[in-house]
C-alpha positions as CSV (number, residue, x, y, z in Angstrom):
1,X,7.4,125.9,-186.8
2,X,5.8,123.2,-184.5
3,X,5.4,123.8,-181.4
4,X,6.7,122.4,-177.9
5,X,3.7,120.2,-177.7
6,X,4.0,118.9,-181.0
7,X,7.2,118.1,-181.5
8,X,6.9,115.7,-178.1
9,X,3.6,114.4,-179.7
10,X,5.9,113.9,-182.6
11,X,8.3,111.5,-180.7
12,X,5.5,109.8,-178.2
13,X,5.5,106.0,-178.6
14,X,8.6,106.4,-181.0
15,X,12.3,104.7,-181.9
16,X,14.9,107.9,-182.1
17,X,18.1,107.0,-184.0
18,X,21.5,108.4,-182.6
19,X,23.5,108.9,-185.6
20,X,27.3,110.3,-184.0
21,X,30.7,109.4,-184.9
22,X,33.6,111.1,-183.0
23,X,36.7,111.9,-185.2
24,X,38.4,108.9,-184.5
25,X,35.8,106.6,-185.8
26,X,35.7,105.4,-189.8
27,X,32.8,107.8,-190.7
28,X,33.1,110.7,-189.4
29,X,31.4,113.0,-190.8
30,X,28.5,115.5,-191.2
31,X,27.6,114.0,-194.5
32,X,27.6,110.6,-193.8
33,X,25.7,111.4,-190.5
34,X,23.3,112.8,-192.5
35,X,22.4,110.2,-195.0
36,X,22.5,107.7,-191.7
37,X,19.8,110.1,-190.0
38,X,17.8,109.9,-193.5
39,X,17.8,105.8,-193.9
40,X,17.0,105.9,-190.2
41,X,13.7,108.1,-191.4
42,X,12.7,105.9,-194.1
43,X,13.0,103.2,-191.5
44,X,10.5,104.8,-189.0
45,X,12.8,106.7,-186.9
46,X,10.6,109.3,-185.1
47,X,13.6,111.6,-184.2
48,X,16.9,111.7,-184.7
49,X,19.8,112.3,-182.0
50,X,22.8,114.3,-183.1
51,X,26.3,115.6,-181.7
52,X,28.1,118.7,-182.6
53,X,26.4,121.7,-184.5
54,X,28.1,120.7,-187.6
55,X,26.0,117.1,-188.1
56,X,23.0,119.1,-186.6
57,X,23.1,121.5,-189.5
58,X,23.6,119.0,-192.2
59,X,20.9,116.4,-190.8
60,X,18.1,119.1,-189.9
61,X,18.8,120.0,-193.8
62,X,18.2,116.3,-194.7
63,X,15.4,115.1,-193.1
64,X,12.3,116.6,-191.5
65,X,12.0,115.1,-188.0
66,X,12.4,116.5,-184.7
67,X,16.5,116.6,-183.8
68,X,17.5,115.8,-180.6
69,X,21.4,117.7,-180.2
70,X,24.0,117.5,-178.0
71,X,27.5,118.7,-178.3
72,X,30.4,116.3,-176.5
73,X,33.5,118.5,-175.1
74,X,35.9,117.2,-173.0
75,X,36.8,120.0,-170.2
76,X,40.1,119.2,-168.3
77,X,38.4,120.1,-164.7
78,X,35.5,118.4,-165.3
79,X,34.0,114.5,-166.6
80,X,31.0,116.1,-167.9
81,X,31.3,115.7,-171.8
82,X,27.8,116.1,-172.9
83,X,26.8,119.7,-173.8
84,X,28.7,121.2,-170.7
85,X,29.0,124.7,-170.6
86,X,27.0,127.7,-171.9
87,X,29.4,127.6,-175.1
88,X,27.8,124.5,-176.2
89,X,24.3,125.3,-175.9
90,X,24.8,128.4,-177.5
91,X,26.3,126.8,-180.2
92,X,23.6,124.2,-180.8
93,X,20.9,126.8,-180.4
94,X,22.2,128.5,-183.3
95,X,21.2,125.5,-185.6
96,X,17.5,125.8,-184.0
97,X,17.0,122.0,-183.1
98,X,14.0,120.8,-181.6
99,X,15.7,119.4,-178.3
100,X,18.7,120.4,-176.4
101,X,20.0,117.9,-174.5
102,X,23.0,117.7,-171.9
103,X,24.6,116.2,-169.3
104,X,22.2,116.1,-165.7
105,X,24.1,114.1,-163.1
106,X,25.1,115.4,-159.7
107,X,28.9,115.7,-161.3
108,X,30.2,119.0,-160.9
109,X,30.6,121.0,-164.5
110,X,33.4,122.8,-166.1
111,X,34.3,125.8,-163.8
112,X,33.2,124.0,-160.6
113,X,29.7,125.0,-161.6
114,X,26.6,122.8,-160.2
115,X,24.1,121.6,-162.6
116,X,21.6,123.8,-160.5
117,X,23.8,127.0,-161.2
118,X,24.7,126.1,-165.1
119,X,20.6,124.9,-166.2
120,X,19.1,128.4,-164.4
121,X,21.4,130.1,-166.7
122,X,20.7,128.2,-169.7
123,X,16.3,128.6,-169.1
124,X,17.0,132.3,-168.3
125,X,18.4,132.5,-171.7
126,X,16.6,129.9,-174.0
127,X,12.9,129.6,-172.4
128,X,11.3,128.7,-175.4
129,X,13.4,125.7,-175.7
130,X,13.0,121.7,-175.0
131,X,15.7,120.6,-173.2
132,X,16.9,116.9,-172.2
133,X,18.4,115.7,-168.9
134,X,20.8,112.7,-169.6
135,X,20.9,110.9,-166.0
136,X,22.6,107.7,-164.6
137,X,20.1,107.7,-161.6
138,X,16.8,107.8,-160.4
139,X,17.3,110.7,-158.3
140,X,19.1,112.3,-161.2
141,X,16.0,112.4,-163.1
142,X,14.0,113.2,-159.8
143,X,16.2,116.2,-159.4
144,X,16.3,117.3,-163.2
145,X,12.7,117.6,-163.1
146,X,12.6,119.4,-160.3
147,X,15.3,122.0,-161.8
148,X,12.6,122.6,-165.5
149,X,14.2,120.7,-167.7
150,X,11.5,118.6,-170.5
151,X,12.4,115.3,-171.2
152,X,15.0,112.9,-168.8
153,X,16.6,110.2,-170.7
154,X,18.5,107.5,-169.0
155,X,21.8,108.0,-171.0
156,X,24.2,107.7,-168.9
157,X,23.3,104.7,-166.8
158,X,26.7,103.0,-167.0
159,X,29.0,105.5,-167.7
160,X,29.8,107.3,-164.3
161,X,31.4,106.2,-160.8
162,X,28.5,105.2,-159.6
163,X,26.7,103.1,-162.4
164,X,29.4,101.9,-164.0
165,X,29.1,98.2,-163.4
166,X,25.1,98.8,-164.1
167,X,23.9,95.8,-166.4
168,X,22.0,97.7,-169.9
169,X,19.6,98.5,-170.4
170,X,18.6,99.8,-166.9
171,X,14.9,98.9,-167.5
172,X,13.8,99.2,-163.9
173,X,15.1,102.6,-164.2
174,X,12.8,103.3,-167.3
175,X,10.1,101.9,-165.3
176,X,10.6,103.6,-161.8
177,X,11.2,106.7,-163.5
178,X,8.1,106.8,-165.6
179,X,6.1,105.9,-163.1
180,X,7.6,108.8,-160.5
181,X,7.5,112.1,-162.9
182,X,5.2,113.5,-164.7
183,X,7.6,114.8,-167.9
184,X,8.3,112.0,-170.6
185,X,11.2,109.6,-170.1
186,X,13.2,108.2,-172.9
187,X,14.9,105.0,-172.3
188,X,18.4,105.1,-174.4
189,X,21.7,103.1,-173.2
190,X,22.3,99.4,-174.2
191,X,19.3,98.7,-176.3
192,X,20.4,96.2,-178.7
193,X,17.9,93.5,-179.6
194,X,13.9,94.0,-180.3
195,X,12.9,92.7,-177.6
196,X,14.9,95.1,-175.5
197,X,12.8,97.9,-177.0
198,X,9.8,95.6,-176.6
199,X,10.1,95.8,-173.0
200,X,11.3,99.5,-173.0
201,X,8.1,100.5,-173.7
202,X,6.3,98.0,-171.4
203,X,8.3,99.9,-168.9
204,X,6.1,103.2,-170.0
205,X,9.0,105.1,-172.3
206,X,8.0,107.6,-173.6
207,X,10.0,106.9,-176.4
208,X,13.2,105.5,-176.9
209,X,16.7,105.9,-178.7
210,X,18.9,103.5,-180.1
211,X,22.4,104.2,-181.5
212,X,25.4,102.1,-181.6
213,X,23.2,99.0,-182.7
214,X,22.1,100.9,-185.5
215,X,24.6,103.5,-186.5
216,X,28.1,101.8,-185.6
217,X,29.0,99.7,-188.1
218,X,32.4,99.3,-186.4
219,X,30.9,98.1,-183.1
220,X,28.4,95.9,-184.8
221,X,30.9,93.6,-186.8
222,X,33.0,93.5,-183.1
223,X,29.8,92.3,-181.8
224,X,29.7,89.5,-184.4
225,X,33.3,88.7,-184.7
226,X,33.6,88.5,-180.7
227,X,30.6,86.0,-181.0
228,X,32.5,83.7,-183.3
229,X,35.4,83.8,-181.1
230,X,33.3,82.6,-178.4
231,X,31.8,79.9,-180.1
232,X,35.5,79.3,-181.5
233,X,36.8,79.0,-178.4
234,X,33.7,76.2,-176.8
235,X,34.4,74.1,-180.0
236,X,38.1,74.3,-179.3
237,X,37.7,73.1,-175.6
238,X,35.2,70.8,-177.0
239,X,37.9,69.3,-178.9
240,X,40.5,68.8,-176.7
């Protein structure tokens, strides 16, 4: 079994490949999640990020690189979806992935708990264990480090109140927040061309994770098709 220290040295400098689909997307599916996390390896993947205990299992059976979990729940009190309550962590730890990861913004948690109240509880019972602090904001990651947790990733940049008309990927926020703490920062959230990752890294990422432009077949032909539309739709005008 590595240990905390290697499995960081193990994703230092790195691309980690999200590899989710959510039951109503086309493949759905531990399996299938698990063959994408094992063409991601033979492609240089460094780690692999994986929701629900179910694709954990079958993908930490599939390939050997460090697995990066998370569990989404929706909670009817509460917008935190990412790993948040004690159920979920309990439930991934089970599987024995390298890294935990969860929601870390200042939004108040299933139960009315703050994320101060809900992560003491989680250390208390998993010390051993790396865990990752998905922020929107600079002082999100500020305050996650400040709470214990390992790694801060900028996931959700763009997906609550306040950063939702944020243009990805947040790079300054890579950059400010690599340069501010002293545990490593993963840069994840709109990454869709090289040179994005390029600069990722210029930013000081630690490492850095890329799903949908990988993994989402779905989304990627949209991408494409909406391209064509819009190129459609200059040549039409340039017609007129």
């Amino acid at each position: 079994m590595k240990t905390n220290e290697e499995i960081l040295q193990a994703l230092r400098g790195g691309l980690i490949v999200s590899c989710q689909a959510l039951p109503e997307e086309p493949l759905y599916s531990s399996y299938i999640m698990s063959r994408m996390a094992y063409a991601a390896m033979l492609g240089g993947a460094v780690g692999i990020r994986a929701n629900t205990p179910e694709d954990v299992h079958e993908i930490k059976a599939t390939v050997n690189l460090p697995v990066l979990a998370l569990y989404k729940k929706d909670y009817a009190d509460s917008s935190v979806y990412i790993t948040p309550t004690g159920a979920e962590v309990d439930a991934l730890a089970a599987e024995h992935p390298e890294v935990i990861a969860m929601d870390a913004t200042n939004r108040p948690r299933p139960n009315g708990l703050t994320l101060d109240e809900f992560f003491a509880r989680v250390r208390e019972k998993y010390p051993h264990q790396l865990f990752m602090a998905d922020c929107a904001t600079f002082e999100e990651g500020v305050h996650a480090q400040a709470l214990g947790f390992d790694i801060i990733s900028t996931t959700l940049c763009g997906y609550t109140e306040d950063t939702k008309h944020t243009l990805l990927p947040n790079l300054p926020l890579v950059g400010r927040l690599a340069d501010a703490l002293r545990i490593p920062v993963i840069a994840e959230g709109g990454i869709w061309e090289a040179e994005d990752l390029k600069q990722a890294f210029a930013q000081h990422a630690f490492a850095a994770v890329i799903g949908t432009a990988i993994t989402r077949p779905r989304e990627i032909t949209r991408r494409y098709v909406q391209a064509i539309s819009k190129e459609d739709g200059c040549q039409t005008r340039k017609n007129a």
